[in-house]
BATOR-881618 format. One record per residue: residue in three letters; x, y, z of N, C-alpha, C, O, CB in turn. Coordinates in steps of 0.05 Angstrom, whole numbers, plus 5000, padded with zeros to 4 digits. Each point is the difference from the previous one (the first is absolute). Glycine has a CB too. Example, Ala and Ser with C-alpha at 12.3 -4.5 7.8 and 13.67 -1.06 7.14 Angstrom:
BEGIN
ALA526448865156498250245000501850245000502150005013494149775012;SER503150444961501650245001498550225014501050225004501449654953;
END
This chain:
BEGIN
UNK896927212691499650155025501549885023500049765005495450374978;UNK506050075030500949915022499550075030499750225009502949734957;UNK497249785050497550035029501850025025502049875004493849774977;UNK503150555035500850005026502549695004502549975000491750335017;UNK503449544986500649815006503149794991501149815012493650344991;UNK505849994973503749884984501950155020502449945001496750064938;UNK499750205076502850085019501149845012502550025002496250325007;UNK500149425005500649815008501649774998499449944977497850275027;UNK504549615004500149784995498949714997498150085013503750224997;UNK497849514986498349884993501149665005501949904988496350564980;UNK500349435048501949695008498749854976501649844989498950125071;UNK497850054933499349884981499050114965499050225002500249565046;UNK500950164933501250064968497950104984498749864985504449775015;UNK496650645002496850004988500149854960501549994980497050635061;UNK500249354964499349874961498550254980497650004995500749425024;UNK503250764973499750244984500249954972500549784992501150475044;UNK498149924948500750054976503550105006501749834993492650304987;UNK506350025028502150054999501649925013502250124998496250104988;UNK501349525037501649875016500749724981502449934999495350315049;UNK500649634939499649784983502849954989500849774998494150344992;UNK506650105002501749884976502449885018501749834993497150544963;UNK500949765075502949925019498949865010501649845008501150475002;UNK494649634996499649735022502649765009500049885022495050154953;UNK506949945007501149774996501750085012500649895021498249914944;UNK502950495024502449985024499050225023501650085016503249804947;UNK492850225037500350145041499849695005502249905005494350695011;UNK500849204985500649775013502549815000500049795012495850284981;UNK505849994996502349795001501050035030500150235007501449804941;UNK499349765074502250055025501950004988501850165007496649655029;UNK502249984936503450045000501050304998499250225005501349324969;UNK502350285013501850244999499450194968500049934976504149755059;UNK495650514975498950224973503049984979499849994976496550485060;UNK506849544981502150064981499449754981499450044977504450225056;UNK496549514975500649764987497049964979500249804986503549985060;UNK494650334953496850034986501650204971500249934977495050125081;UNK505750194954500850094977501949884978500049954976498950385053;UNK503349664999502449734976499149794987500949954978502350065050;UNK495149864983498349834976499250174968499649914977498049845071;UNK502450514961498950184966501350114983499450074977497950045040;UNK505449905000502050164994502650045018500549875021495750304958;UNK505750085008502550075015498250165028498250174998506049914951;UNK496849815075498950225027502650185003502249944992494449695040;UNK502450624983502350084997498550265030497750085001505149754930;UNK499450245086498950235025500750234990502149994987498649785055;UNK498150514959501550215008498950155026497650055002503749994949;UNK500250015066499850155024499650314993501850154992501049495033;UNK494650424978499150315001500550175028500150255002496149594965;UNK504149965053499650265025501049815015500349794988495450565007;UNK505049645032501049845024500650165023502050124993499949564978;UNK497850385047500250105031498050005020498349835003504250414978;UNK497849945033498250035022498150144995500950184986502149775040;UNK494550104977497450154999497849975019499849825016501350154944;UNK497650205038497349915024498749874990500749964977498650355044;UNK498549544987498149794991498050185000499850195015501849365001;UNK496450354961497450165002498349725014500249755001500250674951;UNK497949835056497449785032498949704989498849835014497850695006;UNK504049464956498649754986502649844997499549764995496250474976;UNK505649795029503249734994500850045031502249895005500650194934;UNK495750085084501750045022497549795019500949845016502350754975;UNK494649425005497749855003500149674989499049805010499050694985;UNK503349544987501049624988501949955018499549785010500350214936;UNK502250115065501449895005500650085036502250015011499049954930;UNK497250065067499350085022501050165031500349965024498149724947;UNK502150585000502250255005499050165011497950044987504449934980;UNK498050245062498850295002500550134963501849974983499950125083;UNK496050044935500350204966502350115002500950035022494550154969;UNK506049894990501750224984502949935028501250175013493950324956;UNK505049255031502749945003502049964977499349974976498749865060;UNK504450184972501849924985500849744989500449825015500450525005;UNK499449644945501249734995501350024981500250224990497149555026;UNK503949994972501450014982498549914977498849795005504850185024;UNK496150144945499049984980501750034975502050134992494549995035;UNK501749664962502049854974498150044979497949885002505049705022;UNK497450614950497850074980502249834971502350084996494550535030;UNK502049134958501849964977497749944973497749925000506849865034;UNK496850264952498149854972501249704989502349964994496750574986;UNK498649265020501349834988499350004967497850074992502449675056;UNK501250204939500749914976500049764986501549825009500350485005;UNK496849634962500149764995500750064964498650174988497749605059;UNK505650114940501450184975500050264998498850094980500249614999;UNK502450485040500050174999496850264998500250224988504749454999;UNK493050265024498350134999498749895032500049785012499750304928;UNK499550185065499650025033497549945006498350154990504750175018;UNK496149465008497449885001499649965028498149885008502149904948;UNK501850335059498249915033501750265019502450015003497149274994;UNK498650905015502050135021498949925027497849975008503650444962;UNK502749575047498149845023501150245019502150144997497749234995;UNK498450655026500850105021499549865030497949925007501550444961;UNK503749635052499949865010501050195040502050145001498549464939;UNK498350355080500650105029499649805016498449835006500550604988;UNK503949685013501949865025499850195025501350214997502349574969;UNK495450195052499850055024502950125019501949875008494149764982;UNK503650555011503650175016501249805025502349965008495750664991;UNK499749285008501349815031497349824993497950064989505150335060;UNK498149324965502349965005501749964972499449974976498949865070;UNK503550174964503149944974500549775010499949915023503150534967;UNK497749434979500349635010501050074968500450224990495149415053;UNK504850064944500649934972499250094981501449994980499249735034;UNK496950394987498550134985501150254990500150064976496649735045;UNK504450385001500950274994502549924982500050094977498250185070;UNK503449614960503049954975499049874975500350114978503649765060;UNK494749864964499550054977498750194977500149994975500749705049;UNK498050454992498050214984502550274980499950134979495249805074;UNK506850024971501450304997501849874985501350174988498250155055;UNK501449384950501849884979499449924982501849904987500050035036;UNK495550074967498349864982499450104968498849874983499450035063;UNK503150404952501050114976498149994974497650005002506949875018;UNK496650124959497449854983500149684993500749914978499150564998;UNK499449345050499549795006497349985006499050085021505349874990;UNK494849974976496249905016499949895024501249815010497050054950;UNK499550355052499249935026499049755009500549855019499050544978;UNK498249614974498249735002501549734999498749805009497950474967;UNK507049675010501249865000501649935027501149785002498150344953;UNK500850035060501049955026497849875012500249775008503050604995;UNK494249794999498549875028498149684990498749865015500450745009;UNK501349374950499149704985502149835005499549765001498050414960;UNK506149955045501049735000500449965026500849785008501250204951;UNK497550225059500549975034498249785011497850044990503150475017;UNK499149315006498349875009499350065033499049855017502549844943;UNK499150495042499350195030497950184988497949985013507350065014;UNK494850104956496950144993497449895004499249784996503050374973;UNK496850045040496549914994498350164986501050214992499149615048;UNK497850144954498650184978497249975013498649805004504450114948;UNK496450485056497349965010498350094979500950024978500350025070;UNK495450054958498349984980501150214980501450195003494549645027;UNK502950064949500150214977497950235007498149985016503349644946;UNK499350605024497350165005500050184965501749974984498750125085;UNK497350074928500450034971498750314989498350065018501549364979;UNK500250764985498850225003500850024980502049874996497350305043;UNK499550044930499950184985500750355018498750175013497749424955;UNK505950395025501050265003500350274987501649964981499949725036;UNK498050514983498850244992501750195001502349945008494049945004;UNK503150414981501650215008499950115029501650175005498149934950;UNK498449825067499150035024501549805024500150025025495550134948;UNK505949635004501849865022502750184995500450154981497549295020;UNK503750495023502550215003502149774983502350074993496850255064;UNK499849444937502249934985500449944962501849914986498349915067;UNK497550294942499250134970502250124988501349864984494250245027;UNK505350104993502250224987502049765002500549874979498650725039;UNK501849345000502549874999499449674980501449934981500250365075;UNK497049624951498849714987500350204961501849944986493049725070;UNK503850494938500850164978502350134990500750014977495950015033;UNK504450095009503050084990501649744991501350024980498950405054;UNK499849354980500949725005500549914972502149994987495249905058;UNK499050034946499049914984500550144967499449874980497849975065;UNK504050484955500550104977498549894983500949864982503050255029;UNK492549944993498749944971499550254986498050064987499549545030;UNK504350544985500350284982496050154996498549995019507549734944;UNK493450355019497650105001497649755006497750075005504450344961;UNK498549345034497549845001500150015028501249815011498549884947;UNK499450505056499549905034496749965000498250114989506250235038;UNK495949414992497049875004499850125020501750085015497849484969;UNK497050485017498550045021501749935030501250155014494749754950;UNK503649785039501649885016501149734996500049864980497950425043;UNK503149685003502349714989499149805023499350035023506050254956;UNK495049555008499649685015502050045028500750234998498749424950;UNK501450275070501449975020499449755015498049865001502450594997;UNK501849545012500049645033502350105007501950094987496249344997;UNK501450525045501750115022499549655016497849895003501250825001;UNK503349205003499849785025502850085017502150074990495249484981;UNK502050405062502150075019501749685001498849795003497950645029;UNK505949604964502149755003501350075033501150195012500649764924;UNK497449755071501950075036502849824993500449814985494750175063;UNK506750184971501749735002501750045024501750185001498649704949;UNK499149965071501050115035499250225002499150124981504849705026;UNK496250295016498050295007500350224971498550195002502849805062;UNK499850014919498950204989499049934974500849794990501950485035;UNK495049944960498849984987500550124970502050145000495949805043;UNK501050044934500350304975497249884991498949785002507350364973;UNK492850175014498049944986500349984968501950154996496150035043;UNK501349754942501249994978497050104981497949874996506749715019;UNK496250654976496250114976502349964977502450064998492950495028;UNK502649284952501150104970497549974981498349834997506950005009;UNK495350384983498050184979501549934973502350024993496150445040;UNK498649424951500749864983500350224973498850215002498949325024;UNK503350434959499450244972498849804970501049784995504150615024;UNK493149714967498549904982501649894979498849864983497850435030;UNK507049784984501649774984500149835003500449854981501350315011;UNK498049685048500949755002497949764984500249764998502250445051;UNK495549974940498149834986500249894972498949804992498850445036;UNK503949944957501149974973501849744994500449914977499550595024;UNK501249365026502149835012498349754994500749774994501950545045;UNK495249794965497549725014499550014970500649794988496450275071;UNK502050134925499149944969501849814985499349804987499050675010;UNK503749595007503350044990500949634995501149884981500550695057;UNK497549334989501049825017498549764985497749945009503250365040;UNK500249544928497649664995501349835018501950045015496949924930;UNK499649825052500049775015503249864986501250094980492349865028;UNK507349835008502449905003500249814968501849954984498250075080;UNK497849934937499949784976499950174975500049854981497349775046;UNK502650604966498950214975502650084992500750024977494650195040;UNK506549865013501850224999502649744986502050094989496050375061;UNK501649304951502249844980502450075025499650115021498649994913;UNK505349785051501650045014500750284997501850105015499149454985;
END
């Protein structure tokens, strides 16, 4: 059953049945690219990139009048070739600073690898939600995620805002139920021999 109450975001991690199996990586701060390369080949593809309006909830994080303009970055990451994380990521139209070029040069380069090796980033709270067909970013987190007929109910998600000098991005990525097969997949260092 799903409650009023999941529309929301959430600063802190509820302990579900169906949150349980990601606990490990929504809580991680590191870097999500370098989590996957530990499992496998990572690899970007860029689904979407330009300008769009913000809907009142990513314009509200980041402490936007609603349904301004920004720049939005939709990609799937990849870990051997099977797509296990879509991120979606907004950049604020003004101000323009470093943020905006790199964003618009950043190609299929991970995002998460830029703002882990910058040491000008900062990383504010995590926040966390099971996302639904009632969030506006469902269809797309699904199209992303190409789990062909197995579409779940809903999907794990974490969104944290990265600053660096006046401007901000918010970064949501919605997890898909392969990146778990990784974790089955995955023995310990001592098992796996050379």
């Amino acid at each position: 059953m799903i409650h009023g109450d999941s529309l929301r975001w959430r600063q802190s991690l509820l302990r579900t049945a169906e949150n349980a199996p990601f606990l490990h990586w929504l809580r991680d701060r590191g870097s999500l690219t370098a989590r996957i390369e530990e499992r496998g080949r990572f690899a970007v593809r860029v689904l979407r990139q330009g300008l769009q309006r913000t809907t009142p909830d990513e314009a509200s994080a980041l402490g936007l009048p609603c349904g301004v303009h920004a720049w939005v970055r939709e990609v799937a990451l990849s870990c051997d070739d099977r797509i296990v994380v879509f991120a979606h990521t907004v950049l604020p139209y003004r101000p323009r600073g470093p943020l905006t070029l790199w964003l618009a040069r950043l190609g299929s380069r991970s995002l998460g690898a830029l703002l882990f090796a910058h040491v000008g980033f900062t990383r504010g709270p995590m926040a966390f939600k099971r996302i639904d067909r009632r969030d506006a970013l469902f269809s797309s987190a699904i199209g992303g995620l190409q789990l062909g007929d197995r579409v779940p109910v809903a999907l794990c998600a974490r969104r944290s805002r990265f600053g660096f000098g006046a401007q901000s991005v918010l970064v949501t990525e919605v997890f898909s139920p392969t990146l778990l097969q990784f974790d089955r997949c995955r023995a310990p260092a001592a098992v796996r021999g050379n």
